[in-house]
C-alpha positions as CSV (number, residue, x, y, z in Angstrom):
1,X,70.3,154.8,-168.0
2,X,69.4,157.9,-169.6
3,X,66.1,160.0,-169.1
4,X,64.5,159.0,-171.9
5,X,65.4,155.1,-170.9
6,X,64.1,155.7,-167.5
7,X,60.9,156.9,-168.3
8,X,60.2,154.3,-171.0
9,X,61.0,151.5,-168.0
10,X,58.3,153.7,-165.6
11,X,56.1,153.5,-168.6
12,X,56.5,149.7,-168.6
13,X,56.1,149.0,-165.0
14,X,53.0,151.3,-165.2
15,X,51.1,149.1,-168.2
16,X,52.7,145.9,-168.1
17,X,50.2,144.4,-166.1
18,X,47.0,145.6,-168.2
19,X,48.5,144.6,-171.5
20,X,49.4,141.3,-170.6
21,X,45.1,140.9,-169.1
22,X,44.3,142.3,-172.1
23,X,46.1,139.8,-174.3
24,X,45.2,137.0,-172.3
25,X,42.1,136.7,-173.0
26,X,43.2,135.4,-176.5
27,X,44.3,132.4,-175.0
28,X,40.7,130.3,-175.7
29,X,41.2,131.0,-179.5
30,X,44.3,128.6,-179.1
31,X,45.2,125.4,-177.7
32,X,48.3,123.7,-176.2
33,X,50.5,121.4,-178.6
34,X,49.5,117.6,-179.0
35,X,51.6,116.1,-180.6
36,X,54.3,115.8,-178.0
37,X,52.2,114.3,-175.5
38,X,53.7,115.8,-172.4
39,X,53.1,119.4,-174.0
40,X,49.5,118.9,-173.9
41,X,49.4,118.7,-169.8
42,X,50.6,122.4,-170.4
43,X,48.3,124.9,-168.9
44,X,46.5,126.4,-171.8
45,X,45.1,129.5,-170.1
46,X,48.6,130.5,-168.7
47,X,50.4,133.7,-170.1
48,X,53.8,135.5,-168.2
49,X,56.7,137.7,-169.8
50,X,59.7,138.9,-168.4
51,X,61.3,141.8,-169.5
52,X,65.4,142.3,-168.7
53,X,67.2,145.3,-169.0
54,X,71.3,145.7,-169.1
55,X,71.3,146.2,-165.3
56,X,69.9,143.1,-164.9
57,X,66.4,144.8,-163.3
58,X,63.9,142.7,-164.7
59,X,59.8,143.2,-165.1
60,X,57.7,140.2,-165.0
61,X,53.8,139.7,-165.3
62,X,51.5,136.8,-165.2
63,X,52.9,133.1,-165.0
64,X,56.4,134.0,-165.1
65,X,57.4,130.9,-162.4
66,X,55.6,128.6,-165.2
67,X,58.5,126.2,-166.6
68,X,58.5,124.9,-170.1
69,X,60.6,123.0,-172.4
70,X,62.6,125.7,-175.2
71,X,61.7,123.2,-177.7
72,X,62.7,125.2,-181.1
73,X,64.0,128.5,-179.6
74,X,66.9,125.8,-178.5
75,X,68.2,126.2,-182.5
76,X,69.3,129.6,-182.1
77,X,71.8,128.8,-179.7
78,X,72.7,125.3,-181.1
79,X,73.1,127.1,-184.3
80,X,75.5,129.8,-182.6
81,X,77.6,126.7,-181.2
82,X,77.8,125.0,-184.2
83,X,79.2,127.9,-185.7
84,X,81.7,128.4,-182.9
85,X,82.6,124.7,-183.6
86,X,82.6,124.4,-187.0
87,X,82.9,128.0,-188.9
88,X,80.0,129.5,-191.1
89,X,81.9,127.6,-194.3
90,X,81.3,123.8,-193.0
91,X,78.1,124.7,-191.3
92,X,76.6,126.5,-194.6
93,X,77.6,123.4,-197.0
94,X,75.0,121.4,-194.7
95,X,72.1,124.2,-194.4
96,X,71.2,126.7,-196.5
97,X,70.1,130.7,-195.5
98,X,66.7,130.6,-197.0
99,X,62.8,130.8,-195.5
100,X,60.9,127.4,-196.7
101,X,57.2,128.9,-196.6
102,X,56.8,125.6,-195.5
103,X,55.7,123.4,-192.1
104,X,58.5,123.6,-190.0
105,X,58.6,119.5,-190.2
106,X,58.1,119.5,-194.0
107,X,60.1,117.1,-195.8
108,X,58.5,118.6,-199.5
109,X,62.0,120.3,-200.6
110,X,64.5,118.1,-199.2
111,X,63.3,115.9,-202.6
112,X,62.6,119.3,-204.7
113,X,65.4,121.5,-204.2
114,X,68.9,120.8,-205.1
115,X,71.4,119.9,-203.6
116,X,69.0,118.2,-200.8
117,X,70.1,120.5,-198.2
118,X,67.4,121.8,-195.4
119,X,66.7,125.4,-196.6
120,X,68.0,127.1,-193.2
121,X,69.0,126.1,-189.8
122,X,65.7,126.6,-188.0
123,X,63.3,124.1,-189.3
124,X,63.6,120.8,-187.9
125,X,65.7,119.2,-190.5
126,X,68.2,122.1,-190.6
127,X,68.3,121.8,-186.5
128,X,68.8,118.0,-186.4
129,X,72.1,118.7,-189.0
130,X,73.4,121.6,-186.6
131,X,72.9,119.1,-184.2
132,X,75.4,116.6,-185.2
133,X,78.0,119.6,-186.1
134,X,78.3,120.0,-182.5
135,X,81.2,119.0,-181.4
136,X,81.8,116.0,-178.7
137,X,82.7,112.1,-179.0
138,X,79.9,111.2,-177.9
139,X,76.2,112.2,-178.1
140,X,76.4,112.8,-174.3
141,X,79.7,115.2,-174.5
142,X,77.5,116.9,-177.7
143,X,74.3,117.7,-175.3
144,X,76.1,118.6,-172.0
145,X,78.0,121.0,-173.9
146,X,74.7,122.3,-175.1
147,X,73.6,122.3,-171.9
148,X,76.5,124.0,-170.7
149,X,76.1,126.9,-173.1
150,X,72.8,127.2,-172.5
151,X,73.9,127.8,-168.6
152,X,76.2,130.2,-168.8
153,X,73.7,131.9,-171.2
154,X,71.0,132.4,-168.6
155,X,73.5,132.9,-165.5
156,X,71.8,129.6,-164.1
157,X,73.1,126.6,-163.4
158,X,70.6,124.9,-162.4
159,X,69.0,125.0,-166.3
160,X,68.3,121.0,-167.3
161,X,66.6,118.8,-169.8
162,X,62.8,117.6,-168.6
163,X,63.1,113.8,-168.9
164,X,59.4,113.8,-169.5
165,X,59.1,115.8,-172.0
166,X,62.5,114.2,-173.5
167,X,61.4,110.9,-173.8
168,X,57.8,111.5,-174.6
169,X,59.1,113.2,-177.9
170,X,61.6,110.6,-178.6
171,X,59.0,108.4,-178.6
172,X,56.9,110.0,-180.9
173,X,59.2,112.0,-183.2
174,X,58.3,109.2,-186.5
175,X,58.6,112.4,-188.7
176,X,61.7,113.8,-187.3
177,X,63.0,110.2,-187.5
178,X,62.1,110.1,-191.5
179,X,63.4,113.5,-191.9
180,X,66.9,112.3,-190.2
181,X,66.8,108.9,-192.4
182,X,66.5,111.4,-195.8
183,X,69.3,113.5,-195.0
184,X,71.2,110.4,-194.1
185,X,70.2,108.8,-197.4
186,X,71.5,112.0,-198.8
187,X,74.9,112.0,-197.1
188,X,74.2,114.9,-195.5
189,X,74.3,113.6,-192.2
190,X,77.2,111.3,-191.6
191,X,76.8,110.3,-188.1
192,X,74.0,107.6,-186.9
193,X,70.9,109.1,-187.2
194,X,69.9,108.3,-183.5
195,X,72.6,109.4,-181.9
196,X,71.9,112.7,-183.8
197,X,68.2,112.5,-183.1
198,X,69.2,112.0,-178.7
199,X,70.8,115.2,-178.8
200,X,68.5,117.0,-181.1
201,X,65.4,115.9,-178.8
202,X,67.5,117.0,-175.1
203,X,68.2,120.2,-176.5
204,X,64.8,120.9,-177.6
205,X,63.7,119.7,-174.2
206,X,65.6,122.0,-171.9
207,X,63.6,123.2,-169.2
208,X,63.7,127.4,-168.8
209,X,61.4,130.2,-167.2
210,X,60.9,133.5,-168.7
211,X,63.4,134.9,-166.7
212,X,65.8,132.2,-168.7
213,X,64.5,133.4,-171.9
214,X,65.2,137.2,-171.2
215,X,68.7,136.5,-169.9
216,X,69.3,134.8,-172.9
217,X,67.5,137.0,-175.6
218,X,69.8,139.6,-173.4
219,X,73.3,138.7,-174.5
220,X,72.0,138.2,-178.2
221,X,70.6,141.9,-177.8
222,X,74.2,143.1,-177.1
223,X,75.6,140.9,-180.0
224,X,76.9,138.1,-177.6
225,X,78.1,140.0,-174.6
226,X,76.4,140.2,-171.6
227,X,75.9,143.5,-170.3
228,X,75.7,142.4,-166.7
229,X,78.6,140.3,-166.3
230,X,81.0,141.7,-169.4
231,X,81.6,138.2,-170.7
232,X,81.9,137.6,-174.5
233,X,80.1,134.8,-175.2
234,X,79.1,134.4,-178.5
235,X,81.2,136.4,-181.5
236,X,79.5,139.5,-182.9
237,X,79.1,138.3,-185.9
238,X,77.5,134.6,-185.5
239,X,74.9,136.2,-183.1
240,X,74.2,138.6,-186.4
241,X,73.4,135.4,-188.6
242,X,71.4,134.3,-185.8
243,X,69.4,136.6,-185.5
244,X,68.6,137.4,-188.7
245,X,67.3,134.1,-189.2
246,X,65.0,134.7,-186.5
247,X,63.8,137.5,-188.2
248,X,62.9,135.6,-191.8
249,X,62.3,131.9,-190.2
250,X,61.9,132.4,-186.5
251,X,58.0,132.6,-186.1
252,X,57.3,129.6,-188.2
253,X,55.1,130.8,-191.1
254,X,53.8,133.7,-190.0
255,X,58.1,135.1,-189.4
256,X,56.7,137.8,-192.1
257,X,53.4,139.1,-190.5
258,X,55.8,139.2,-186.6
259,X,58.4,141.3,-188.4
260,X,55.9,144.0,-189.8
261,X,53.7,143.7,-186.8
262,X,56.0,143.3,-184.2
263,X,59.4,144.4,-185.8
264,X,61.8,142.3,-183.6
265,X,64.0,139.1,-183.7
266,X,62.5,136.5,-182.4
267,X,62.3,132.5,-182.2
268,X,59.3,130.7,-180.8
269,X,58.9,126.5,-179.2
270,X,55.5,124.8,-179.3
271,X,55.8,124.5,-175.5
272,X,54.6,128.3,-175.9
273,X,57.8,130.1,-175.4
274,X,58.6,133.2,-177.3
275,X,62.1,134.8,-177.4
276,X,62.7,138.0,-178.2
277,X,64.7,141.0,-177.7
278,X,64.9,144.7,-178.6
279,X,68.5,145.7,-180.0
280,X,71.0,147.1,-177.3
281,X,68.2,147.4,-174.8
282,X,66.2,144.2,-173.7
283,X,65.8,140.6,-173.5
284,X,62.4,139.2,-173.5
285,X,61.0,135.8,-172.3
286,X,57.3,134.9,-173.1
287,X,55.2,131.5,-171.5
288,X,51.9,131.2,-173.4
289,X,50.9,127.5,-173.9
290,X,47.6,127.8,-176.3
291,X,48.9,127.8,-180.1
292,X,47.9,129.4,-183.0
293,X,47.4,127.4,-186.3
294,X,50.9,129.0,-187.0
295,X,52.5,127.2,-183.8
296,X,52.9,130.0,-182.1
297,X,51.6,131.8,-178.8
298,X,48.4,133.5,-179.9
299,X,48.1,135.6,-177.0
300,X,52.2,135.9,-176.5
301,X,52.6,137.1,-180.2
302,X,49.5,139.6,-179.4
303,X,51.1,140.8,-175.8
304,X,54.7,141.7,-178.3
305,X,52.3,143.4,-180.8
306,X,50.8,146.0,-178.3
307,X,54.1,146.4,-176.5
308,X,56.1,147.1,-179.7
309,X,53.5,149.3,-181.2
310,X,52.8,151.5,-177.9
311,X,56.8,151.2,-176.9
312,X,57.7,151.9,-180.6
313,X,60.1,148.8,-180.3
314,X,62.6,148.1,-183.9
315,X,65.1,146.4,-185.2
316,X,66.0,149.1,-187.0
């Protein structure tokens, strides 16, 4: 680390703490995710980040030992896979690049738009196609090898899908189901739509921490390799489309209002998780269960905005 690094980690230790009381009092103008029964046993009030540097040094505040499902920062990485598996012309006949300015479970353009195509890989009828493009006989070859990624990812092995949370959103997923009928009505999917839909919902269901998160948003923050171990992971340039479709489609909605406010990559899961990372520097993992009306961590996406804007954070 250089001087400037050093004292821009001191400066972090020194406010972290504040910043993170300070944005937690947001968390009553949200409210934890229904519509996946398990998720609303989450703690509302709850609010942790971890911040990890190259070293592997890592800050962490608040509920940082809270676990939580990735829910739909799992796409990023399935995305990456299937783009390992496949190559960017097979996966890009099935998805398209484009924001939807749509719910993240709308089926409104799937009938509009031609070809009938999800617009991009990281609403939920782009990530239940990247889902079956993973490769594997069988849909429990496809998810352990997602699991198995995800793993090696965060250095920990011990990384597993929550039953609970699994088989509460299989049960309920009826729009995910209709979405995955469509496309299969479409020919877009080929394979049987609930063998698709079992991985898609273990995936979204693996259980992480914050630390998890950071380690994670770590490698994609030095374009798939990471810094700790050396490892290649990922190839340069599929962690590039990854991330830049965090950037235009990873907050939902508001992806447009995070990148000018907050100016980083990220992807957030209606569990409350927030991943994010700050180019060739850190990996970040935010925990804060109470949604806004954008699906997203009111107080997390607030905590990101006063760090980036006093710590000058950028993609750029």
């Amino acid at each position: 680390m250089n001087a400037a690094d050093r004292q821009e980690w001191a400066l972090l230790q020194a406010v972290l703490a504040a910043e993170l009381q300070a944005a937690k009092a947001l968390t009553s103008q949200g409210k934890a995710a229904s519509y996946i029964p398990e998720l609303a046993k989450s703690p509302p009030d709850a609010l942790g980040i971890s911040i990890m540097r190259a070293d592997g040094a890592v800050l962490a505040e608040g509920d940082v030992h809270l676990s939580f499902t990735m829910q739909s920062i799992s796409k990023v990485f399935t995305l990456m896979l299937a783009l390992m598996d496949n190559g960017e012309r097979a996966v890009f006949e099935k998805v398209g690049k484009e924001p939807t300015g749509d719910d993240f479970n709308s089926m409104l353009k799937l009938e509009l738009v031609e070809p009938g195509i999800p617009f991009n890989p990281l609403i939920n009828a782009g990530a239940i196609v990247i889902s079956s493009l993973i490769a594997g006989r069988t849909p429990a070859e496809k998810a352990e090898r997602i699991l198995d990624f995800f793993r090696s990812l965060a250095g920990n092995e011990e990384l597993d899908v929550n039953e609970s949370v699994y088989r509460s959103e299989a049960a309920t997923a009826h729009r995910n189901r209709s979405l995955a009928y469509f496309l299969k009505d479409n020919n877009v999917l080929t394979d049987d739509v609930e063998e698709v839909l079992d991985v898609y919902f273990q995936h979204c269901a693996v259980q992480v921490t914050t630390r998890d998160l950071a380690r994670m948003a770590l490698v994609l923050a030095y374009d798939g390799t990471d810094p700790i171990t050396g490892l290649e992971h990922i190839p340069r340039r599929f962690v590039q489309i990854a991330k830049t479709f965090m950037i235009t489609c990873g907050m939902y909605n508001a992806s447009g209002e995070f990148a000018i406010e907050v100016g980083l990559p990220a992807k957030s899961g209606v569990a409350g998780g927030i991943m994010t990372l700050v180019p060739g520097r850190y990996g970040i993992g935010v925990i804060g269960p109470a949604l806004n009306a954008k699906g997203n961590s009111v107080a997390g996406v607030h905590l990101l905005e006063r760090l980036a804007q006093r710590h000058d954070w950028s993609m750029f």
